[in-house]
ROSE-4610 file (N, C-alpha, C; in Angstrom, 1 decimal, always signed):
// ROSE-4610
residu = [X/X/X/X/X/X/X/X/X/X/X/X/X/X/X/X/X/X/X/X/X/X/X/X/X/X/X/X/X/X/X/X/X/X/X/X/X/X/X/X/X/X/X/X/X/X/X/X/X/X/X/X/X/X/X/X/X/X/X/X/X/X/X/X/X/X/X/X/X/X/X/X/X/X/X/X/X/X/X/X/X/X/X/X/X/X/X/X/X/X/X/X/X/X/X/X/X/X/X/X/X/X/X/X/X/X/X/X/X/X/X/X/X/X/X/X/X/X/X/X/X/X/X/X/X/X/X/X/X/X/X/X/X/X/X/X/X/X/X/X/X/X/X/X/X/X/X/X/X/X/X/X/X/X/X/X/X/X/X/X/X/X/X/X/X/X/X/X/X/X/X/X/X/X/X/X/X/X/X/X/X/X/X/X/X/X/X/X/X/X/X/X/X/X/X/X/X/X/X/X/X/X/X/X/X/X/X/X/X/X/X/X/X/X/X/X/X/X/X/X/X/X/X/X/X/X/X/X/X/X/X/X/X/X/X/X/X]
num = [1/1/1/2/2/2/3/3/3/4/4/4/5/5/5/6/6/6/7/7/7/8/8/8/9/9/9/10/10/10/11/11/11/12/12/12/13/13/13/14/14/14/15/15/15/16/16/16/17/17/17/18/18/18/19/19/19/20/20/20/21/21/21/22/22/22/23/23/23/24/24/24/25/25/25/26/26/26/27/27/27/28/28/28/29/29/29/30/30/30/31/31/31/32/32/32/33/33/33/34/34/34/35/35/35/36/36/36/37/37/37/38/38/38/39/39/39/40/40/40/41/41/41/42/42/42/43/43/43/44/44/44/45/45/45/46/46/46/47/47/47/48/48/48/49/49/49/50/50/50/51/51/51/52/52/52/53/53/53/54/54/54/55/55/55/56/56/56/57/57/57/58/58/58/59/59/59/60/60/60/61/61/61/62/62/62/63/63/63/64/64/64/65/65/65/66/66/66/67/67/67/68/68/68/69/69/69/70/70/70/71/71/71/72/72/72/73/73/73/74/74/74/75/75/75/76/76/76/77/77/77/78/78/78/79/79/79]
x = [+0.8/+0.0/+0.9/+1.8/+3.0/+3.4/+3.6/+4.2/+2.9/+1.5/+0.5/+0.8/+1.0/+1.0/+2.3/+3.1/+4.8/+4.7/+3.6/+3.8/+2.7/+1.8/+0.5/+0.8/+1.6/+2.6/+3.6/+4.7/+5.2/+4.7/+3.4/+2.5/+2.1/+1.5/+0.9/+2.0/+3.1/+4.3/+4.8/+4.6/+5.1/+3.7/+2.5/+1.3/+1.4/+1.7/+2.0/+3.2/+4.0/+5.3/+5.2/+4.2/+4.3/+2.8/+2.1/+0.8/+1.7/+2.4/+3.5/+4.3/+3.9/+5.1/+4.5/+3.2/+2.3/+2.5/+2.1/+1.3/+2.3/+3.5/+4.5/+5.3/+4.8/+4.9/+3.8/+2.9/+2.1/+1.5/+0.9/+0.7/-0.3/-0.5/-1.0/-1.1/-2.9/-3.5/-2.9/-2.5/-2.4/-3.7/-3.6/-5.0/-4.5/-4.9/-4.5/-4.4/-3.4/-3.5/-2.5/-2.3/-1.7/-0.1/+0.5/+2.0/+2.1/+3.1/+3.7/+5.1/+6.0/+7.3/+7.5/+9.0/+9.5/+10.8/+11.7/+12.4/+13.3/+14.8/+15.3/+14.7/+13.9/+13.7/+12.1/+11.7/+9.9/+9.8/+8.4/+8.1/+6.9/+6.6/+5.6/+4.9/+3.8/+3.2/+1.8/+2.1/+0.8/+0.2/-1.5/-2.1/-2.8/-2.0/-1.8/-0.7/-0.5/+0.2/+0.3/-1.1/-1.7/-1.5/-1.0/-0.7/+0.5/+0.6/+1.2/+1.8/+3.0/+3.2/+4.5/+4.0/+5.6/+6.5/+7.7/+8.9/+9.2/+10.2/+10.7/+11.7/+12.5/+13.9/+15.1/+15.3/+16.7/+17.9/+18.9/+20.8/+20.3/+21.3/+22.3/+20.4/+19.5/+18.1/+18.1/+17.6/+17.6/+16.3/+15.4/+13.8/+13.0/+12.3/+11.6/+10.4/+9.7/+8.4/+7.8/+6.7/+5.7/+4.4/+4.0/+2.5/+1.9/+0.6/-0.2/-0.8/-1.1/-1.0/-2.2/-2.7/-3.5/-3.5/-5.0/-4.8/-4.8/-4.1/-3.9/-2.7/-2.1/-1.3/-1.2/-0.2/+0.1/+1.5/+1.8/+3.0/+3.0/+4.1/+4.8/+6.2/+5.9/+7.0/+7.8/+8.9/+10.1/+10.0/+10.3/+9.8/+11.1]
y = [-1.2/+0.0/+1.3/+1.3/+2.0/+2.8/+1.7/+1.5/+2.9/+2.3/+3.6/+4.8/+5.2/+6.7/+7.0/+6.7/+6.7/+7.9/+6.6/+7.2/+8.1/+7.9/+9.3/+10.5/+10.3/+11.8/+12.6/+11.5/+11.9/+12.6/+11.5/+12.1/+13.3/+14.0/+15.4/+16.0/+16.0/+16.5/+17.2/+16.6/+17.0/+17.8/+17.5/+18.5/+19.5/+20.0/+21.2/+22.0/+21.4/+21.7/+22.4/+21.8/+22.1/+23.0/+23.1/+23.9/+25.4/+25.6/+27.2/+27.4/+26.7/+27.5/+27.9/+27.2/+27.4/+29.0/+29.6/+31.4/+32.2/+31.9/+32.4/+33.6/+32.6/+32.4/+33.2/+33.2/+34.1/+35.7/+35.8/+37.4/+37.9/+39.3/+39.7/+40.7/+41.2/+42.5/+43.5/+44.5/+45.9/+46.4/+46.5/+47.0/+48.6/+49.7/+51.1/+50.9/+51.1/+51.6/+50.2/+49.2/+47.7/+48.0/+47.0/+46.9/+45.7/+45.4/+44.5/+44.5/+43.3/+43.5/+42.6/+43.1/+42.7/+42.5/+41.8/+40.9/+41.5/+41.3/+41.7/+40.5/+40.8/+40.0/+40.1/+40.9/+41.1/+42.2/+42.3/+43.1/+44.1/+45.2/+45.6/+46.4/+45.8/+46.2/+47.2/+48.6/+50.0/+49.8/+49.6/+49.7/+51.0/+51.7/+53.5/+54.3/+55.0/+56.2/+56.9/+56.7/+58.2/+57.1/+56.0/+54.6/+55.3/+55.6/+56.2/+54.9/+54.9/+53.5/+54.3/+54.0/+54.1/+53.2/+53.5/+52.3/+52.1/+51.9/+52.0/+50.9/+51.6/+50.5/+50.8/+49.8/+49.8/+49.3/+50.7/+50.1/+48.8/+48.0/+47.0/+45.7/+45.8/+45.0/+43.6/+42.9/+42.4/+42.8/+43.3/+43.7/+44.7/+44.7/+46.6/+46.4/+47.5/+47.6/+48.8/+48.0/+48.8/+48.5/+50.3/+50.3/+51.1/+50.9/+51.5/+52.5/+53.7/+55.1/+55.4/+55.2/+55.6/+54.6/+54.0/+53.8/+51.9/+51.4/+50.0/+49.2/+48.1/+47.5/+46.3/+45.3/+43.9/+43.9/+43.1/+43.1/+41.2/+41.2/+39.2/+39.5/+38.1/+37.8/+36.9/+37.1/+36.3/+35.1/+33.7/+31.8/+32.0]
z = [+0.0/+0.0/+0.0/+0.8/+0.6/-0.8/-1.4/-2.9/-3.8/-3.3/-4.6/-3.7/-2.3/-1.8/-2.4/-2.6/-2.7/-4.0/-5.4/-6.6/-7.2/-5.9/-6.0/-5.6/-4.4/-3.6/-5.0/-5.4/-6.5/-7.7/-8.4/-9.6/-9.3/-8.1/-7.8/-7.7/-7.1/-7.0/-8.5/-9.6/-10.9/-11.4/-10.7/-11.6/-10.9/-9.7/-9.3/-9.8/-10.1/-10.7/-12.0/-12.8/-14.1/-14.6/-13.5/-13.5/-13.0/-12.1/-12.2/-13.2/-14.0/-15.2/-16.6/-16.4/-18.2/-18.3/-17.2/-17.9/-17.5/-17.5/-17.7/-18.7/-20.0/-21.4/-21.8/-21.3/-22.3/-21.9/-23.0/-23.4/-22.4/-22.1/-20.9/-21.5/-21.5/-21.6/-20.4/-20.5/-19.3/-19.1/-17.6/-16.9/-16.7/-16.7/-16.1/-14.8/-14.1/-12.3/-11.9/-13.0/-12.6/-12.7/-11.7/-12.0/-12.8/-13.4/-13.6/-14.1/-13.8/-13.8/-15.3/-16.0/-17.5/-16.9/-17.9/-18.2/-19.5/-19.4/-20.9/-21.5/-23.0/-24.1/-24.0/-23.0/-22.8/-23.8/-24.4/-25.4/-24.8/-24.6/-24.8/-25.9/-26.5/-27.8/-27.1/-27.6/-27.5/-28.1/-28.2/-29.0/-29.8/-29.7/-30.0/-29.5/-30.8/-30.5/-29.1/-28.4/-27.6/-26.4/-25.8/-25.3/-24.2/-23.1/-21.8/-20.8/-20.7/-20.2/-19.7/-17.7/-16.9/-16.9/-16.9/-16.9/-15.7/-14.5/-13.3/-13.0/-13.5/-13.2/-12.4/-11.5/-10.6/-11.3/-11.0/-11.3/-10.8/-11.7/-11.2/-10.9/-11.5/-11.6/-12.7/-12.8/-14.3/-15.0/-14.0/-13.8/-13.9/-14.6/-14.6/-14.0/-13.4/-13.3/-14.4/-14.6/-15.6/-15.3/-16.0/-15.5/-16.3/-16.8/-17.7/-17.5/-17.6/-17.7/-17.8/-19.2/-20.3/-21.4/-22.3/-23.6/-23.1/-24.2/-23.9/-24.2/-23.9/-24.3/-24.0/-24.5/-24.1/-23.9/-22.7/-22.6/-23.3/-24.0/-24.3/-24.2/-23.1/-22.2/-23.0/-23.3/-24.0/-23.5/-25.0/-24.6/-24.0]
């Protein structure tokens, strides 16, 4: 009996594992008033000209904070 907790403990062990890493990878509408943090190789695409977007970065960071202003955008996050 041992032996199915052993490899049921395990099995859940790897679907948690790999359920934190899917939405990683993907694209993300900007809310106005929201932070979120980028990455060198992250993209953010304006959906206008008139599209107001703060940067906020620390020397010596690998990480920016950004946040939506006005207008709309998506940030995609580098595979």
């Amino acid at each position: 009996m041992t032996y199915y907790k052993l490899i049921s403990i395990t099995l859940f062990g790897f679907l948690l594992l790999g359920c934190g890493k899917e939405d990683t990878n993907k694209d993300r509408s900007m809310k106005v008033g929201e932070f979120y943090t980028v990455s060198t190789g992250d993209k953010i695409v304006k959906a206008s000209e008139s599209t107001l977007i703060k940067i906020t970065h620390a020397s010596g960071k690998k990480s920016s904070t950004v946040s939506l202003l006005e207008g709309s955008a998506t940030i995609t996050y580098a595979k």
